[in-house]
N, C-alpha and C positions, 0 to 999 in steps of 0.2 A: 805508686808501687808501695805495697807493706814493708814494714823493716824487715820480716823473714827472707821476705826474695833478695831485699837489698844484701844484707847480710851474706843471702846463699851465692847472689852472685858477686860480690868482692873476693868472697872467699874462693871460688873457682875460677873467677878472671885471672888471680895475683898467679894460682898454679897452671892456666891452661898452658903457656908453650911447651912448659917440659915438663908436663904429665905421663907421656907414655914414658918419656926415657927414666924418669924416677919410682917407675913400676914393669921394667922391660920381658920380665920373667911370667906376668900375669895370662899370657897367651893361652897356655894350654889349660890352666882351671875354669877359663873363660867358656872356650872351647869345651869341654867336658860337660858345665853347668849347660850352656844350651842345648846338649847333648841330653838332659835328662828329661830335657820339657817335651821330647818324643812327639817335634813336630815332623807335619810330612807336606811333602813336594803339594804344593800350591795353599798351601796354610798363609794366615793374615796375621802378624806378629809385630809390637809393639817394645822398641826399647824406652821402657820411662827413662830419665834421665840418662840419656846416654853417653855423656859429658864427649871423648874425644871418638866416641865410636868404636872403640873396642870389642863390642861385642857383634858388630855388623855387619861382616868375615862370617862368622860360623853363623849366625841368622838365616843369613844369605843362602848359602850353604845347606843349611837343613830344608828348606822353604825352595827351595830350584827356581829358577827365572818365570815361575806362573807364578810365585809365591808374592805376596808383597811387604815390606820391610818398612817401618817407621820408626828413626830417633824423634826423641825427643826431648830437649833439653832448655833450662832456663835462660843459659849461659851462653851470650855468644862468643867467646872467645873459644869457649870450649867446642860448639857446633864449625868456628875456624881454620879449628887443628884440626879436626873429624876433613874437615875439607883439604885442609895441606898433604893431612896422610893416606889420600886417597878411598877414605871411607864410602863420601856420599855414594861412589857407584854400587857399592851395594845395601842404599837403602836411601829413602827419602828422609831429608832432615828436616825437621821442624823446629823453630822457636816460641817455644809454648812453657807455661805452667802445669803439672801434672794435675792441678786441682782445676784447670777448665780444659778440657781438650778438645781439641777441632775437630773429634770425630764422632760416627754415628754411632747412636744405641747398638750394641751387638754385632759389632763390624769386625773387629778380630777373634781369632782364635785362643790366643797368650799376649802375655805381657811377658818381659824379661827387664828386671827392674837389679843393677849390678849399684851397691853403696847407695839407694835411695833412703830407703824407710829413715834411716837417722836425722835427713834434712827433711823431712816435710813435715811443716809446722804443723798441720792438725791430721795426723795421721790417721785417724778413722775415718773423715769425710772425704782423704784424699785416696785413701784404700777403695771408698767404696766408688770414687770418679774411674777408677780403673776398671773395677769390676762393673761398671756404665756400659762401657764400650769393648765387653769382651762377651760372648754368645753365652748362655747356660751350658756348662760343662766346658769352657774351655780353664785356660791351665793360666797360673800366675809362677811366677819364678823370684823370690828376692835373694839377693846372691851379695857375695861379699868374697873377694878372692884370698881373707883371712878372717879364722873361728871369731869371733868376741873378743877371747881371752889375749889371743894374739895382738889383734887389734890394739885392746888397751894398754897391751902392755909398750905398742910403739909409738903409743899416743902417751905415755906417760902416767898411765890412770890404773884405778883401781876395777877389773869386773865386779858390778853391781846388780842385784837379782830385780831391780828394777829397767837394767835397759831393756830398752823396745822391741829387741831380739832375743831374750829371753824366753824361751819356751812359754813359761806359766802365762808372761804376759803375753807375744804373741800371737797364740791360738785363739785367746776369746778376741781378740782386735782384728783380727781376719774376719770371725765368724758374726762378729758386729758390721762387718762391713760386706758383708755380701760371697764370702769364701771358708773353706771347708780347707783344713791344714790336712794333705796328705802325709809329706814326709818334712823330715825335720833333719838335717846336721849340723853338725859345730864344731869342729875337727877346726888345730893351729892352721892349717893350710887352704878350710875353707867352711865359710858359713851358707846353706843352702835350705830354704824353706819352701815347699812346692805345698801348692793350693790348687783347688779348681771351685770356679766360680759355679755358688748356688743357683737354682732355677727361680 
């Protein structure tokens, strides 16, 4: 295993049990974001890193029981909790890397990727694994259920015109990777970048 996975998975094993309860208010931005990916009843949809399955409720939900739902995360403590708080029933877990995934060329519709992009070590190659297994013209969702600014500011940090969510830098790193930036927010309360995959 590379040091990045080892790394991403200590750092998510130490917080998986009380993940939800030290974010218990995130429900409905959650909710809302999978709200904008404007899937429909029997659509194929992909949580990259899903850590405790928080977003596999409203997945579910937009997608109807024709629909089919995948986590997928590196972490198993975090795919655990997903199982303690009754997630898995609305969606198949997987334990996987988002830089190889188990699935076919052009098999789903979206991706909904909630707090990824900042942990994947080589973000362009892993962007474009994503955009692999999602059809031409479907939809990418990176979500963050706080702006940047907010974020860094409860990390401690300074916003810097070099993070990865960054507008400028962003859109060309999409569109290196096989996606077209539709919409862009960054609002204290919630970071959301909607793409849909090139032909």
């Amino acid at each position: 295993m590379n040091e990045d996975r080892t790394h991403t998975q200590e750092f998510f094993t130490a917080r998986a049990a009380d993940w939800d309860s030290r974010f218990p208010d995130d429900g409905p931005v959650y909710a809302a974001a999978v709200a904008e990916l404007t899937l429909h009843e029997g659509d194929r949809v992909l949580d990259a890193g899903c850590g405790t399955g928080r977003a596999l409720p409203s997945l579910r939900a937009a997608v109807g029981p024709s629909g089919v739902v995948v986590g997928a995360d590196l972490t198993p403590a975090m795919l655990e909790a997903a199982v303690r708080a009754g997630r898995d029933e609305d969606g198949q877990l997987v334990l996987t890397d988002v830089s190889a995934l188990p699935l076919r060329s052009g098999s789903l519709d979206a991706v909904f990727a909630a707090g990824l992009i900042a942990h994947l070590p080589r973000p362009a190659e892993n962007l474009r694994e994503l955009a692999r297994v999602v059809r031409p013209g479907g939809l990418l969702a990176l979500f963050h259920p706080l702006g940047r600014a907010a974020l860094a500011a409860r990390q401690g940090r300074q916003i810097t015109p070099d993070d990865l969510r960054a507008r400028p830098r962003l859109a060309p790193l999409l569109a290196d990777s096989g996606w077209r930036m539709t919409s862009y927010v960054d609002e204290d309360t919630r970071f959301l970048a909607l793409a849909v995959r090139e032909r």
